[in-house]
DRENTIBA-159517 format. One line per 8 residues: for each residue x, y, z of N, C-alpha, C. Coordinates in steps of 0.2 Angstrom, whole numbers, plus 5000, padded with zeros to 4 digits. Layout:
% DRENTIBA-159517
X/Y/Z/X/Y/Z/X/Y/Z ~ ...
***
This chain:
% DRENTIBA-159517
5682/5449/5744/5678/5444/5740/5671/5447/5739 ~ 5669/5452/5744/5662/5452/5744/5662/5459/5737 ~ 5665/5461/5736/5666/5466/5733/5666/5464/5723 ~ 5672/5460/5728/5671/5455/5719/5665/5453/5715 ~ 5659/5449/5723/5652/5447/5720/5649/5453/5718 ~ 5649/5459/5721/5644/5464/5718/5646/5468/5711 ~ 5653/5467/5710/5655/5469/5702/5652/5465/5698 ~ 5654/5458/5698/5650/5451/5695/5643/5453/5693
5639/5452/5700/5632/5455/5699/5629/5464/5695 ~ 5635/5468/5696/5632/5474/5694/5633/5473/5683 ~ 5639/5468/5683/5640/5468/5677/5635/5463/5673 ~ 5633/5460/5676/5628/5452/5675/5622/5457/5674 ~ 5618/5462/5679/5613/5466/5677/5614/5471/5670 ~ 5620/5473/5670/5622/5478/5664/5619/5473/5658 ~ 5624/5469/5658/5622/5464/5653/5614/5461/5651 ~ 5614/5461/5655/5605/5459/5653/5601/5464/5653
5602/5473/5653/5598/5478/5654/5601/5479/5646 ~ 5606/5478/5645/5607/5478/5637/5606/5475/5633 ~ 5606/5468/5633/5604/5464/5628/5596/5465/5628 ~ 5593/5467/5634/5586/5468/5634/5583/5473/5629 ~ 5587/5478/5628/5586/5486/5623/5586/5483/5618 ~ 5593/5480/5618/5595/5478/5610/5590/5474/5607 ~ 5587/5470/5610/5581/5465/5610/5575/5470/5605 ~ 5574/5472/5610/5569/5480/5608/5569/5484/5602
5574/5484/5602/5575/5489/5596/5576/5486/5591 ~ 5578/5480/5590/5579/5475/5585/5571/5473/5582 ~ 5567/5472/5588/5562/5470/5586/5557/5475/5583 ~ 5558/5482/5586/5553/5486/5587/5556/5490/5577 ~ 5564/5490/5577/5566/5489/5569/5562/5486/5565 ~ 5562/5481/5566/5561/5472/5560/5553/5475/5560 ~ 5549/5478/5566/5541/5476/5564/5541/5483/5560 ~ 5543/5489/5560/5543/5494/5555/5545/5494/5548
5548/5491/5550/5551/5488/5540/5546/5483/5539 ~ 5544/5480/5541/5537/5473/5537/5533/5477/5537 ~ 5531/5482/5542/5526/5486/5541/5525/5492/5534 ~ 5531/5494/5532/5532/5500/5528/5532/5493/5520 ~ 5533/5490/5520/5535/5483/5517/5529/5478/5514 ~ 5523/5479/5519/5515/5476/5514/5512/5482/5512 ~ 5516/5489/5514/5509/5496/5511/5507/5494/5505 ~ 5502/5493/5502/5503/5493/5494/5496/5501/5493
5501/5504/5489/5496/5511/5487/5489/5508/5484 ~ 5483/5513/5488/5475/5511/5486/5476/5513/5477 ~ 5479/5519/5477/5477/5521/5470/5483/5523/5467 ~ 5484/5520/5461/5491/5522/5455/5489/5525/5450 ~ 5491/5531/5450/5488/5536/5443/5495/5533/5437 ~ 5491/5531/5433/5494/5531/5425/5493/5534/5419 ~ 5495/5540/5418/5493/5544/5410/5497/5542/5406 ~ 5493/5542/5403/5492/5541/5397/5491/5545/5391
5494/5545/5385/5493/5551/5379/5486/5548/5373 ~ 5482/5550/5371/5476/5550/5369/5477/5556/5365 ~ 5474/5554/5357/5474/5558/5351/5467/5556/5348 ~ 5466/5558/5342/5459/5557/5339/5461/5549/5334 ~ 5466/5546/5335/5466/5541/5333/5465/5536/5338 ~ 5464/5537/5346/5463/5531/5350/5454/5530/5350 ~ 5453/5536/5347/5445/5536/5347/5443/5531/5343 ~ 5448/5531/5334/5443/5530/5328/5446/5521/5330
5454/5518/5331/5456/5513/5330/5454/5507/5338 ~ 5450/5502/5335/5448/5499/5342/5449/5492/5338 ~ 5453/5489/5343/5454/5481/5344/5453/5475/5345 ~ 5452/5471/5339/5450/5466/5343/5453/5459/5346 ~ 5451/5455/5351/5456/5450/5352/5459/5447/5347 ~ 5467/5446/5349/5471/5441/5343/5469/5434/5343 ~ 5467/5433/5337/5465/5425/5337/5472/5419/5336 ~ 5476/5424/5333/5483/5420/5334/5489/5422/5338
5492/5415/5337/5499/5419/5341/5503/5424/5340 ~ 5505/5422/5334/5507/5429/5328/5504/5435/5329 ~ 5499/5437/5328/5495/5442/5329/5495/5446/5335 ~ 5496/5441/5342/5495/5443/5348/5503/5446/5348 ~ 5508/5443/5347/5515/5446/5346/5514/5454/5343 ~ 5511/5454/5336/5511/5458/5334/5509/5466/5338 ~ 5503/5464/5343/5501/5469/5346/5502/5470/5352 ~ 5508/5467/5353/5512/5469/5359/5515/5474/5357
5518/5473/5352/5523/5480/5349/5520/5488/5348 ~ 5511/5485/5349/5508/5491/5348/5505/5496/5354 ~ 5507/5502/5354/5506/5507/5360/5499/5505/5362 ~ 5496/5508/5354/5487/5512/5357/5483/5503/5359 ~ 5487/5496/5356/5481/5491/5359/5482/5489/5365 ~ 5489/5491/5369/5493/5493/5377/5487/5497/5380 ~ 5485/5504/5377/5483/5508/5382/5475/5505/5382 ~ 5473/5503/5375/5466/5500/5375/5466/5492/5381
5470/5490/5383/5468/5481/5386/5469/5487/5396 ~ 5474/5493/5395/5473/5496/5401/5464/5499/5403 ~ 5465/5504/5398/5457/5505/5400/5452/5500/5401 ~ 5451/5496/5399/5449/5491/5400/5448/5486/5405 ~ 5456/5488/5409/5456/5483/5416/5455/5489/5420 ~ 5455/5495/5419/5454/5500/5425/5450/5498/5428 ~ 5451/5501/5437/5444/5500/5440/5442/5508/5440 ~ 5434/5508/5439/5431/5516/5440/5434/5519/5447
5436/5527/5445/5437/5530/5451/5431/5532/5458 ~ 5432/5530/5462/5427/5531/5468/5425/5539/5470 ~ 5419/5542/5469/5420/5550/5475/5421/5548/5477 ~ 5424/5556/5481/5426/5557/5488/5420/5558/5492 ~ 5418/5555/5498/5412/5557/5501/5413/5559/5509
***
């Protein structure tokens, strides 16, 4: 009988010495994924192609619906509304 109680107990501890890991690593998983998961990149480089027509051709707000459709379809008024929300590049210091 007494034998019986100390398997009981040796597998009662096993059991909670493993749930306890598994605990762990479950948690220690889930907070490296949320973690890798809010990184947002400081800085996103986007090139863009530039000709001597981005220079001479410059846009102005569409006062209509029509017209703002219109300039969706257009590359260079795309790249022009981009430069324009850039934020300036910071040196290095």
């Amino acid at each position: 009988m007494n034998l019986k109680r100390k398997h009981i107990r040796t597998g009662r501890l096993g059991l909670i010495i493993f749930l306890t890991l598994a605990g762990i690593l479950y948690l220690a998983s889930r907070k490296t994924e949320t973690h890798a998961q809010n990184q947002v990149p400081q800085h996103v480089r986007v090139s863009a192609i530039s000709d001597w027509s981005h220079h001479h051709v410059v846009y102005s707000r569409p006062s209509t619906p029509e017209q703002s459709l219109k300039l969706q379809l257009e590359p260079r008024y795309q790249q022009q509304l981009q430069k324009q929300n850039a934020t300036p590049r910071q040196s290095a210091q």
